[in-house]
KEVEX-772805 format. One record per residue (C-alpha): residue number from 1; residue in one letter; x, y, z. Coordinates in Angstrom, 1 decimal. Example, Ala and Ser with C-alpha at 12.3 -4.5 7.8 and 13.67 -1.06 7.14 Angstrom:
# residues 2
NODE     i   aa     east    north       up
NODE     1    a     12.3     -4.5      7.8
NODE     2    s     13.7     -1.1      7.1
***
This chain:
# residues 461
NODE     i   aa     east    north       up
NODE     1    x    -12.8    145.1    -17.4
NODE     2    x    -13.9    147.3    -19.9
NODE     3    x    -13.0    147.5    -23.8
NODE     4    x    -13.3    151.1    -24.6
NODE     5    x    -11.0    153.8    -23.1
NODE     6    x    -12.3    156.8    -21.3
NODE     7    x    -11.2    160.4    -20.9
NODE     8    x    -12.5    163.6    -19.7
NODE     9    x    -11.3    167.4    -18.0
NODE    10    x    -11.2    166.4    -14.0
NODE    11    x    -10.0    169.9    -12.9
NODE    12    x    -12.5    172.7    -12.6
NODE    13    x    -12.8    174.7    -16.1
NODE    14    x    -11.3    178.1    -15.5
NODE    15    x     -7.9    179.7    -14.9
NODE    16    x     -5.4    177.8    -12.9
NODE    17    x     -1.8    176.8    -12.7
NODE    18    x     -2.7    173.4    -13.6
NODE    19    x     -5.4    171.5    -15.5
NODE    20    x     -5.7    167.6    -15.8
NODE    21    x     -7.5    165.4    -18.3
NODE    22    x     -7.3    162.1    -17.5
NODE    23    x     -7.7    158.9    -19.6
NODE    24    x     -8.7    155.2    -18.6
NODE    25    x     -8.5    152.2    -20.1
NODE    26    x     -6.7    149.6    -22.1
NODE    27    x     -5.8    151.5    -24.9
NODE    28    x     -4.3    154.6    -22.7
NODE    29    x     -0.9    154.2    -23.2
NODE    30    x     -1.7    154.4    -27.3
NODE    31    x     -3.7    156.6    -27.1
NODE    32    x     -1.5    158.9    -25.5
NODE    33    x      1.6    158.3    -28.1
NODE    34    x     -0.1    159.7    -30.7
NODE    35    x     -0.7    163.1    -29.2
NODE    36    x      2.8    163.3    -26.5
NODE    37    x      6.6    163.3    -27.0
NODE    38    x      9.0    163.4    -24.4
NODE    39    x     11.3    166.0    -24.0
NODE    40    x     14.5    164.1    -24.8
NODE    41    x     12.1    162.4    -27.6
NODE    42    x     12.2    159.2    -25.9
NODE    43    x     10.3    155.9    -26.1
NODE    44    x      8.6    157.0    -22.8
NODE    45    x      5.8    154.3    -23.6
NODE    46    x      8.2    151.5    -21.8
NODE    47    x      9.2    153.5    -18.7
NODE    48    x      7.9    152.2    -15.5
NODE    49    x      4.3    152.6    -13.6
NODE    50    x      4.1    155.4    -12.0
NODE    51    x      6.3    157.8    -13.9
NODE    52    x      6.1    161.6    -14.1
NODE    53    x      7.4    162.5    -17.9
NODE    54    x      7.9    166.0    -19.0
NODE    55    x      7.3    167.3    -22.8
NODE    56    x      4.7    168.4    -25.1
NODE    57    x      1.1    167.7    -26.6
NODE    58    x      1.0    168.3    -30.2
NODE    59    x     -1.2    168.0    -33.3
NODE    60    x     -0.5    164.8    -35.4
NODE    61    x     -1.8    166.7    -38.4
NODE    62    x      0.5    169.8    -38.3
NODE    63    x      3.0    169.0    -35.6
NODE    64    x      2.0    172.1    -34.0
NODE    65    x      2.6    171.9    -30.2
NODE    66    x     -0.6    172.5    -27.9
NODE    67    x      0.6    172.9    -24.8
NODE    68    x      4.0    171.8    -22.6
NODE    69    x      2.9    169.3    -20.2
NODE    70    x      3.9    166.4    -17.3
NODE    71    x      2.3    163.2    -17.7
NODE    72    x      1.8    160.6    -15.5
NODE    73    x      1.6    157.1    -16.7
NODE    74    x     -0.1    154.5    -14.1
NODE    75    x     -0.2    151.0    -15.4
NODE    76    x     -3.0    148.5    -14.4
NODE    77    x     -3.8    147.1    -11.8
NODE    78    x     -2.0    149.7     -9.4
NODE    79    x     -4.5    152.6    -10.2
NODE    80    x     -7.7    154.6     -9.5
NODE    81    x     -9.8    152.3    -11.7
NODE    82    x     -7.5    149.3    -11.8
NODE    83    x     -7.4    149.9    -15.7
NODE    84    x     -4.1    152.0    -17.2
NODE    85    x     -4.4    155.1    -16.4
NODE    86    x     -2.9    158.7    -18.1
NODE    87    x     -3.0    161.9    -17.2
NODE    88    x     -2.1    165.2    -18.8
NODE    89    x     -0.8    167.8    -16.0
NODE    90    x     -1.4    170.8    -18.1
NODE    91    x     -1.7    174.8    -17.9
NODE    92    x     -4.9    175.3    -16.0
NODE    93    x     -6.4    177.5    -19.1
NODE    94    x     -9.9    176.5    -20.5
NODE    95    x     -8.3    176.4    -24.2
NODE    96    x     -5.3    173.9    -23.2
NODE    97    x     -7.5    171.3    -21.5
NODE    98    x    -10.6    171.3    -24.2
NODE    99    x     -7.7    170.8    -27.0
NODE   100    x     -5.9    168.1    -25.1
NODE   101    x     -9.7    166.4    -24.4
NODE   102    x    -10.6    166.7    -28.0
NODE   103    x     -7.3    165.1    -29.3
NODE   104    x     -8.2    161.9    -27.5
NODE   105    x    -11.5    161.6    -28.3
NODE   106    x    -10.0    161.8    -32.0
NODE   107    x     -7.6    158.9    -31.7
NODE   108    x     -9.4    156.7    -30.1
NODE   109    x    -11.3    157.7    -27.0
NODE   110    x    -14.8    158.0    -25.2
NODE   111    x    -16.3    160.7    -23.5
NODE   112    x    -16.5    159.7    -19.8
NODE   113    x    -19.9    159.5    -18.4
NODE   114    x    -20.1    161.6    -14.9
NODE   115    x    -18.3    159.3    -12.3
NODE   116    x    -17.4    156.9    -14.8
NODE   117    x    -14.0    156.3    -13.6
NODE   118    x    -14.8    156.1    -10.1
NODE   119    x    -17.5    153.4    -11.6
NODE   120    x    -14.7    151.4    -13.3
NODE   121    x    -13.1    151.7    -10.0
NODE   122    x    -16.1    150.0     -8.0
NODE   123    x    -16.9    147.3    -11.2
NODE   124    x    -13.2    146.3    -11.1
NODE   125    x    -12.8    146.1     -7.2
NODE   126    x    -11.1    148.6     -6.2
NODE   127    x    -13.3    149.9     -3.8
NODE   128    x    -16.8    148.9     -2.6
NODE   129    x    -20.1    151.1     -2.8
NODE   130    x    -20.3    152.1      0.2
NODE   131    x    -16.7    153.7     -0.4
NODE   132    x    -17.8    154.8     -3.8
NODE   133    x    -20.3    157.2     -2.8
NODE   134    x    -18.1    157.9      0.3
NODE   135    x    -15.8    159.9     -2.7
NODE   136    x    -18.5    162.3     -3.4
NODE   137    x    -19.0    163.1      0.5
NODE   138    x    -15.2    163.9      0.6
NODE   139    x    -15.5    166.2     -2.6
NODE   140    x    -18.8    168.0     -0.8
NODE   141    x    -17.4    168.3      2.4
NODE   142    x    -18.3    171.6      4.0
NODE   143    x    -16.3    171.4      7.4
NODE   144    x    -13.5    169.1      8.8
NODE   145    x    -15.5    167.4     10.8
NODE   146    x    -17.8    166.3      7.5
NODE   147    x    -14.7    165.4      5.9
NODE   148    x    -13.8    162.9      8.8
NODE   149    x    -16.9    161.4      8.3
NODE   150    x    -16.1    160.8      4.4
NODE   151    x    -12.8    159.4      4.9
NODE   152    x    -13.9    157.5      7.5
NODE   153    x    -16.4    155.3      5.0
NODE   154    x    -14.0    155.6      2.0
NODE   155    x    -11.4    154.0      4.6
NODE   156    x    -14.0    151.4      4.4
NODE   157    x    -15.0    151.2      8.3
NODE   158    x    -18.9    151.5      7.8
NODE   159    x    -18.0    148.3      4.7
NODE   160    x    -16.0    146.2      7.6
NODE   161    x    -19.0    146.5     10.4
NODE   162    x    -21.3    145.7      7.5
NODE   163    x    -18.8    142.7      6.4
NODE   164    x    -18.8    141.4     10.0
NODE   165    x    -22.7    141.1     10.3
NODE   166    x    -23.0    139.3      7.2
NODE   167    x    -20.6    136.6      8.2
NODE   168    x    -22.2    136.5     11.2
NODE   169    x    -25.6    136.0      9.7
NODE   170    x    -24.1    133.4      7.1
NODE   171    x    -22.6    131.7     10.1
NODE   172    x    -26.4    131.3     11.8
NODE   173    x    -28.0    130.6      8.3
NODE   174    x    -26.0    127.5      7.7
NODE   175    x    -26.9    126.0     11.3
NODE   176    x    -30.5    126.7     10.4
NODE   177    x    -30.1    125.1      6.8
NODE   178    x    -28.4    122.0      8.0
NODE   179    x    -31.1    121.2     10.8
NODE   180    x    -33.4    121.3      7.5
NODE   181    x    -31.4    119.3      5.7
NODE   182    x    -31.2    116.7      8.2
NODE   183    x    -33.2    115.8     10.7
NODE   184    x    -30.4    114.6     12.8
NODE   185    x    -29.0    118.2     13.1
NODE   186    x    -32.3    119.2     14.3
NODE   187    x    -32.0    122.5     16.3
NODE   188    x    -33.1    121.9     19.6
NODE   189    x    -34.7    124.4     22.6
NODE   190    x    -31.3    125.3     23.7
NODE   191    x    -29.7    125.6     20.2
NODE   192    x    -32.8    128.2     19.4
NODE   193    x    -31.9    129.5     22.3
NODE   194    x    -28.5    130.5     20.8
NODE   195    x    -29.5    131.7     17.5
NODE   196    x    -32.0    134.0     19.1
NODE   197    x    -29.1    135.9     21.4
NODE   198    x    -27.3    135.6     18.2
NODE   199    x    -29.3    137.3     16.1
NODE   200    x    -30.1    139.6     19.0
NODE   201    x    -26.3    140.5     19.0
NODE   202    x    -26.2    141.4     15.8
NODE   203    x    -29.6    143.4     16.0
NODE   204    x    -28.1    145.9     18.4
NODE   205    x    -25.3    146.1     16.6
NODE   206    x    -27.1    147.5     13.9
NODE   207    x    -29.1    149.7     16.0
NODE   208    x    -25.5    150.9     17.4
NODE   209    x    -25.3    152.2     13.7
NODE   210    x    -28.8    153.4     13.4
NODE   211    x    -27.9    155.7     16.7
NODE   212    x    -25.3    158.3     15.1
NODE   213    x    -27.3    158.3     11.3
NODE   214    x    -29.2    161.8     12.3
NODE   215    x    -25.5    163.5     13.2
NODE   216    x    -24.4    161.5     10.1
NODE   217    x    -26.6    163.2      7.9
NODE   218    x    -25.8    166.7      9.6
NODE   219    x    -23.1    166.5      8.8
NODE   220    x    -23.2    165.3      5.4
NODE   221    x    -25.4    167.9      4.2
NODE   222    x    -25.5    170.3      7.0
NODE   223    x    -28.7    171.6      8.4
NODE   224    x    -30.7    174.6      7.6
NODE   225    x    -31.2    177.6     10.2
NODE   226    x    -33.1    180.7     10.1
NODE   227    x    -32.4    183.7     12.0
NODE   228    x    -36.1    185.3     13.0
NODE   229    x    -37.4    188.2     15.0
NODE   230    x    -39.0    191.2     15.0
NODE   231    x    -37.0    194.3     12.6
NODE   232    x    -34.2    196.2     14.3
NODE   233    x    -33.3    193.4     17.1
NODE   234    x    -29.9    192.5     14.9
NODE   235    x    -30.7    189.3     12.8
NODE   236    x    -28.5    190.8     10.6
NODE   237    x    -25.8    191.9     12.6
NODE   238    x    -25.8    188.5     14.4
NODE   239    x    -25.3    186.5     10.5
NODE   240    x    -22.3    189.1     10.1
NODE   241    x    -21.2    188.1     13.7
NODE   242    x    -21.5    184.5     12.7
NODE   243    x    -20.0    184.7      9.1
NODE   244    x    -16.8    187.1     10.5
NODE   245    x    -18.1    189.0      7.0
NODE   246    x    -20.6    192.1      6.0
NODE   247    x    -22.5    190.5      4.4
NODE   248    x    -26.0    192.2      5.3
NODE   249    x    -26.5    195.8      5.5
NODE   250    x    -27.6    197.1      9.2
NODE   251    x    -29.5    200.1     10.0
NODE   252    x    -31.1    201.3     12.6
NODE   253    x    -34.0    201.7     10.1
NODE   254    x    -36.2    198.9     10.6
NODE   255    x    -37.4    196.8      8.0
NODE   256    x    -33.6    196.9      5.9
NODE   257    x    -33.4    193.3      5.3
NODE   258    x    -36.4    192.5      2.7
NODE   259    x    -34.6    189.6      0.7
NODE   260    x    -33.8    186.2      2.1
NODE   261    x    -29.5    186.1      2.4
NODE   262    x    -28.3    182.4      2.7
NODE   263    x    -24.6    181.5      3.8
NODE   264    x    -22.8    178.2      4.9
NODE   265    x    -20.9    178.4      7.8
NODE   266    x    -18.8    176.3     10.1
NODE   267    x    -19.6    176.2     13.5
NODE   268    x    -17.8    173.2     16.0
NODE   269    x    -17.6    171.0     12.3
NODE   270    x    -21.3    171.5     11.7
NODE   271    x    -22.3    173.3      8.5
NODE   272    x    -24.7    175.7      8.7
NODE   273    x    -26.8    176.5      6.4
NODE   274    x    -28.0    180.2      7.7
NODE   275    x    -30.8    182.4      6.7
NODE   276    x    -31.8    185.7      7.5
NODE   277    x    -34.9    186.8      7.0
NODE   278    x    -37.1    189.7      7.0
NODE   279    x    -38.7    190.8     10.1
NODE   280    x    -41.7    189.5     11.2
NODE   281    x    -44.0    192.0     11.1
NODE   282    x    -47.4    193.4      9.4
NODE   283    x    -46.5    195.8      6.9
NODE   284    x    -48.1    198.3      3.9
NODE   285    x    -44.5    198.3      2.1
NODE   286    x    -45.2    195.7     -0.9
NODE   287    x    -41.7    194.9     -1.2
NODE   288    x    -40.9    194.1      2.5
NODE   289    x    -44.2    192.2      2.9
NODE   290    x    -42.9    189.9     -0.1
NODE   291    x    -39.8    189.5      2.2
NODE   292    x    -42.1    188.7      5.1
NODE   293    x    -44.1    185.8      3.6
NODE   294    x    -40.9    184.1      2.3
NODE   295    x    -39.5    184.4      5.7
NODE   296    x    -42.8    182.5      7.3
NODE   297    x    -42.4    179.9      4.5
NODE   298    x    -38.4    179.6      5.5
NODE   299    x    -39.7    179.1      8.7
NODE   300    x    -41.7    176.4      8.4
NODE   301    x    -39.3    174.3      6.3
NODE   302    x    -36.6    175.0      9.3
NODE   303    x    -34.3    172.6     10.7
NODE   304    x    -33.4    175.0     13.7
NODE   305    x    -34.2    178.4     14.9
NODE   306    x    -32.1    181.3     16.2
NODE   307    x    -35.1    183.5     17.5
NODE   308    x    -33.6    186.7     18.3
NODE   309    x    -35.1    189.2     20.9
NODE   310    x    -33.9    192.7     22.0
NODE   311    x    -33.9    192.4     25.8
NODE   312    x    -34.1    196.3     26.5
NODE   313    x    -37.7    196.3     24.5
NODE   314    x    -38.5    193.0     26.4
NODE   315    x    -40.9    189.8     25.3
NODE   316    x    -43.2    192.6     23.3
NODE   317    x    -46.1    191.1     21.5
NODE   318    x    -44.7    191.1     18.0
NODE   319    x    -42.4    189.1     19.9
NODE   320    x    -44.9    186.5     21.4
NODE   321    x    -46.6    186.2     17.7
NODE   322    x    -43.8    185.1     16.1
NODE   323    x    -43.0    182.8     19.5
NODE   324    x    -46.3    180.8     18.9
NODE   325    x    -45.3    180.3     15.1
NODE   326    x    -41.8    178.3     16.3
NODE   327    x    -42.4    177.3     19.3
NODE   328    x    -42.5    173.4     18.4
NODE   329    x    -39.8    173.8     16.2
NODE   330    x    -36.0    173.0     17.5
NODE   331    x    -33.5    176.2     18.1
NODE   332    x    -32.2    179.0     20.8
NODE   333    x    -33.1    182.1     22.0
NODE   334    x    -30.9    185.0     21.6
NODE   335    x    -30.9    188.0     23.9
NODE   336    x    -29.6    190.2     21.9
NODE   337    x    -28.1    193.5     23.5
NODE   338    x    -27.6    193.0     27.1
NODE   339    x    -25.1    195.9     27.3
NODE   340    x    -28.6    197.5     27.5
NODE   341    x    -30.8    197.5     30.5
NODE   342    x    -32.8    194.1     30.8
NODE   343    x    -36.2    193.0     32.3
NODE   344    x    -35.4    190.3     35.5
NODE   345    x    -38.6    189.1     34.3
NODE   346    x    -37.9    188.7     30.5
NODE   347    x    -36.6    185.1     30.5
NODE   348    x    -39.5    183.4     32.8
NODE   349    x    -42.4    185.5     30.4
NODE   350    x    -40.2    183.6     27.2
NODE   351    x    -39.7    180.5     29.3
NODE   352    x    -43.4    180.3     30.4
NODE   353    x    -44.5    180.5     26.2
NODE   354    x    -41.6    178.3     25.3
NODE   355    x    -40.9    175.5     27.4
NODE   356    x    -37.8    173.6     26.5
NODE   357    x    -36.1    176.5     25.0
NODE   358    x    -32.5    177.7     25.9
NODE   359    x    -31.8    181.2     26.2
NODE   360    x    -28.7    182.6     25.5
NODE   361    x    -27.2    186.1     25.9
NODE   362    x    -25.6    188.3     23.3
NODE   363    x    -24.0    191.6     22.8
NODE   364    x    -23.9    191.7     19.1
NODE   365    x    -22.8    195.5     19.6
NODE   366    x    -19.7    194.5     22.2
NODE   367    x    -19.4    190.8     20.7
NODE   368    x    -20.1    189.2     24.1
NODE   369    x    -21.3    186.0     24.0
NODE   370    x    -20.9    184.3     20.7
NODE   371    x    -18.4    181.1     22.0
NODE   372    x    -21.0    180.5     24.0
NODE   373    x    -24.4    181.1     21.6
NODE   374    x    -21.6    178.3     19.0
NODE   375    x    -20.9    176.1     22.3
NODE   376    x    -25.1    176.0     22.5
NODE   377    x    -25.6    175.3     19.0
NODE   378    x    -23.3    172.1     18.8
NODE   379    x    -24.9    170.9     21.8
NODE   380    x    -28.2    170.8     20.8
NODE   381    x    -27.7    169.7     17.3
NODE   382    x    -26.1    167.0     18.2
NODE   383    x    -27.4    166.3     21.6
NODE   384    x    -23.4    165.8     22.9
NODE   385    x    -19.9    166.2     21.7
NODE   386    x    -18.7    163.9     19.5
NODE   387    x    -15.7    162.6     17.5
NODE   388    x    -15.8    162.6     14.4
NODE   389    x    -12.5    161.2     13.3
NODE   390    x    -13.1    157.9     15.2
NODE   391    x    -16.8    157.4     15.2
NODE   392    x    -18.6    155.5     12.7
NODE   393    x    -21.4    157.6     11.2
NODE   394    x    -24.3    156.4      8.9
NODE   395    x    -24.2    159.6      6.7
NODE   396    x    -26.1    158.4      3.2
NODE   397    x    -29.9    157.7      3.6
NODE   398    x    -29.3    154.7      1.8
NODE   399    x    -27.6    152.8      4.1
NODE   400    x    -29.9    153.6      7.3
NODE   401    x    -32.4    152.6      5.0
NODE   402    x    -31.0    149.3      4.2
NODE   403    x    -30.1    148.7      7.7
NODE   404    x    -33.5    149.5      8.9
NODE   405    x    -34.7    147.2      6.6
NODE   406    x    -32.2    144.2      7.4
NODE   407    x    -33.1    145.3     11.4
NODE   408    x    -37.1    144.7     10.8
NODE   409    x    -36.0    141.1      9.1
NODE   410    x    -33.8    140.3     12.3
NODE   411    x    -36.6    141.4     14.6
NODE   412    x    -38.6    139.1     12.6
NODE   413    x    -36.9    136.0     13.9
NODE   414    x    -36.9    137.0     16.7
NODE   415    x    -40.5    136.8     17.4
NODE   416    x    -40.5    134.1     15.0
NODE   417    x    -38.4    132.0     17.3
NODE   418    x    -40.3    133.0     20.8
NODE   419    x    -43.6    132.4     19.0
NODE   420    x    -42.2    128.8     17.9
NODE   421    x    -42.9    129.4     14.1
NODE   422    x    -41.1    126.6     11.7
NODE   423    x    -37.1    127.2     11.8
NODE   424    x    -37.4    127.0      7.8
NODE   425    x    -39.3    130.2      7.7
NODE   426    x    -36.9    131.4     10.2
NODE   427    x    -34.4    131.0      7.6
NODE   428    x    -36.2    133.1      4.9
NODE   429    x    -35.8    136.5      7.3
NODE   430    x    -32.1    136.3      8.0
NODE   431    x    -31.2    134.9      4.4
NODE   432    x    -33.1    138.1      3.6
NODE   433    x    -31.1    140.3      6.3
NODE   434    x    -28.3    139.3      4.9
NODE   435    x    -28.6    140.1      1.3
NODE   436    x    -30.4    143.5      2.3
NODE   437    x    -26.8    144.6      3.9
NODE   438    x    -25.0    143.3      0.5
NODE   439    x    -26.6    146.1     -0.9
NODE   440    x    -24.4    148.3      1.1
NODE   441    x    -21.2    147.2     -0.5
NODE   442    x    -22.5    146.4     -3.6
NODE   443    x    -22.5    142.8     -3.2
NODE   444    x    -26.0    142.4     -3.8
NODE   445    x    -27.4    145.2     -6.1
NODE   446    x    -29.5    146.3     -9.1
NODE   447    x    -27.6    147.5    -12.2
NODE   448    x    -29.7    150.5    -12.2
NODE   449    x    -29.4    151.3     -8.8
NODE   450    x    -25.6    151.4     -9.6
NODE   451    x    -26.4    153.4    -12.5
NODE   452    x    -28.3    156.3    -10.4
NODE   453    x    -25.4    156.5     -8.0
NODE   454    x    -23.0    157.7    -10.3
NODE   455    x    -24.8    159.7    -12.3
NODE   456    x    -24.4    162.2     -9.3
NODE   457    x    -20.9    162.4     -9.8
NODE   458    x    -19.0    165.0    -11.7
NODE   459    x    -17.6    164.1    -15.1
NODE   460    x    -13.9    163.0    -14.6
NODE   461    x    -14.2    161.9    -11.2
***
């Protein structure tokens, strides 16, 4: 437990109907006297946990009110950060909340550090740190199906799987340690036996894990598309399509789009990072051919590609040029106005230069085709439907990290055991597996490591 109490603004500076600054720590309850009365000017300082008080914040120098408030008094250990916790449910007005903040301070508090009380939270043990970091995925979440994901760790499913392989390995440790210790114990062929399927168990296990860590991390931090083609085939009008918005201007002048236009969308719970880009083209207009280069740098950094192609001009060679610049990236093919004649020939010619490929069409004109261009998307993003409410997901690239790393140990004995190598070396690679995956929960951890974590949090969370 800490010594020192904690405060900080955990509501979004700006107007709103409500603001909240809340405060942490042992002396939150004093703290808090000095600055609020109660309506009814009541010794609200002895009502129960978990109370809702109404009144006002005032000035101890002038007794000049600041602001009429509700506060919530949480006693310890029944709270966020296990500490007492207060806070002020103010006006949502950037002057109320700085005033309230800068009264604590005064009496008594500490400016929070960012993620400090989420911190306390995890050094107290309220949660774990797998669920700690789970918090910040919940606050980032760009679709629902991100958010399952979150809640899903901060339930602390990912912490249980991890909780059950450790016992298990602690369980196959202390057969190894006690045939070391004495000889009478001494594992024998069919004991080894054993303890290899056992540790083989728990290897595939952790490779079950391992699976679902690339859709994880989609959909922790979505992944980033760009829209390319020639000018004029509707990259534009397919992001405004996608986005349900106007957010790029179309013309039937090409060459319009000369800036790169980024949006985040939500397609099937996948967020979509989107790009449109200038047409790919040679040009003599300095501006556009500014656009142009960025668009082939976008390009190469590209997760995924929507390569869009005006099927009543056909697989033209500007077309083919920018084909051979993608064609071992990852994405679709849009055929883009087939309310217009079309080429029975078109899709082999594109199939022949891009094997692999799916081809979709479009009417961005007649807005034909888009469930099925989104149906195409989530299936190749994520190879198959999934869901994401009930399926574990490796999300952070710490933890697939940390299990690939326990993994190599456990493969380790494995080969150690077939190869007949000494059962007390044996015992160095899953006593090491086992504190690698304390690293997920916290169990077994740096204090710096701890300290980087929650630096990436917002103040007051």
């Amino acid at each position: 437990m800490y010594n020192d109490t904690i405060a900080a603004i955990s509501t979004s500076l700006g107007e709103a109907g409500i603001g909240i600054v809340r405060l942490s720590g042992n002396s939150a309850v004093n703290i808090a006297s000095k600055i609020f009365k109660s309506k009814k000017d009541k010794d609200w300082t002895k009502f129960k946990s978990h109370s809702l008080i109404y009144g006002y914040i005032y000035d101890p120098e002038n007794d000049n009110i600041i602001d009429e408030i509700l506060l919530g008094m949480m006693l310890a250990p029944n709270t966020y950060t296990k500490e007492d916790v207060i806070e002020f449910n103010c006006h949502g007005g950037i002057l109320p909340l700085r005033k309230i903040l800068e009264l604590l301070l005064k009496y008594g508090a500490r400016m929070a550090e960012p993620g400090e009380f989420t911190k306390r939270a995890f050094l107290n043990g309220r949660i774990d740190l797998a669920q700690a970091e789970s918090i910040i995925d919940v606050i980032r979440s760009k679709t629902g199906s991100g958010l399952d994901v979150a809640l899903n760790q901060l339930e602390g499913k990912l912490s249980g799987e991890v909780k059950k392989l450790q016992k298990n390995l602690l369980d196959i440790l202390a057969s190894i340690e006690i045939s070391i210790d004495f000889s009478e114990n001494e594992l024998g062929e069919d004991n080894l036996d054993e303890v290899c399927e056992c540790i083989k168990n728990n290897s595939y296990k952790i490779n079950n894990l391992l699976e679902n860590a690339a859709k994880g991390k989609i959909y922790r931090e979505g992944i980033q598309t760009v829209i390319v083609g020639k000018p004029n085939v509707g990259k534009s009008s397919l992001l405004n399509s996608l986005l349900k918005d106007k957010r790029a201007i179309v013309t039937e002048i090409p060459g319009t789009t000369r800036d790169i236009i980024e949006e985040v969308l939500n397609i099937k719970g996948i967020p979509i990072r989107l790009i449109d880009t200038a047409g790919l083209r040679n040009t003599d207009d300095i501006v556009e051919r500014l656009g142009v280069e960025r668009s082939r740098e976008l390009v190469e950094s590209a997760e995924f590609i929507l390569f869009v192609i005006d099927v009543n001009e056909g697989f033209v060679e500007e077309d083919k040029a920018i084909a051979e610049i993608i064609k071992n990236k990852n994405g679709i093919i849009i055929l883009n106005k087939i309310d217009l004649k079309k080429s029975n020939k078109l899709e082999k010619e594109i199939k022949d230069l891009m094997p692999g490929w799916t081809c979709v069409e479009i009417s961005l004109l007649e807005k034909k085709g888009l469930n099925n261009l989104e149906d195409k998307i989530e299936d190749i993003i994520l190879g198959e439907r999934v869901d994401s409410i009930n399926s574990l997901f490796i999300s952070n690239i710490r933890h697939k990290d940390i299990l690939e790393k326990a993994n190599k140990h456990l493969l380790d004995v494995i080969d150690g055991i077939e190869n007949h190598v000494p059962v007390d070396l044996l015992a160095i690679d899953v006593r090491e597996a086992w504190q690698i995956l304390g690293e997920i929960t916290g169990e077994s951890v740096s204090e710096d490591l701890i300290d980087n974590i929650f630096k990436n949090f917002c103040v007051g969370k």
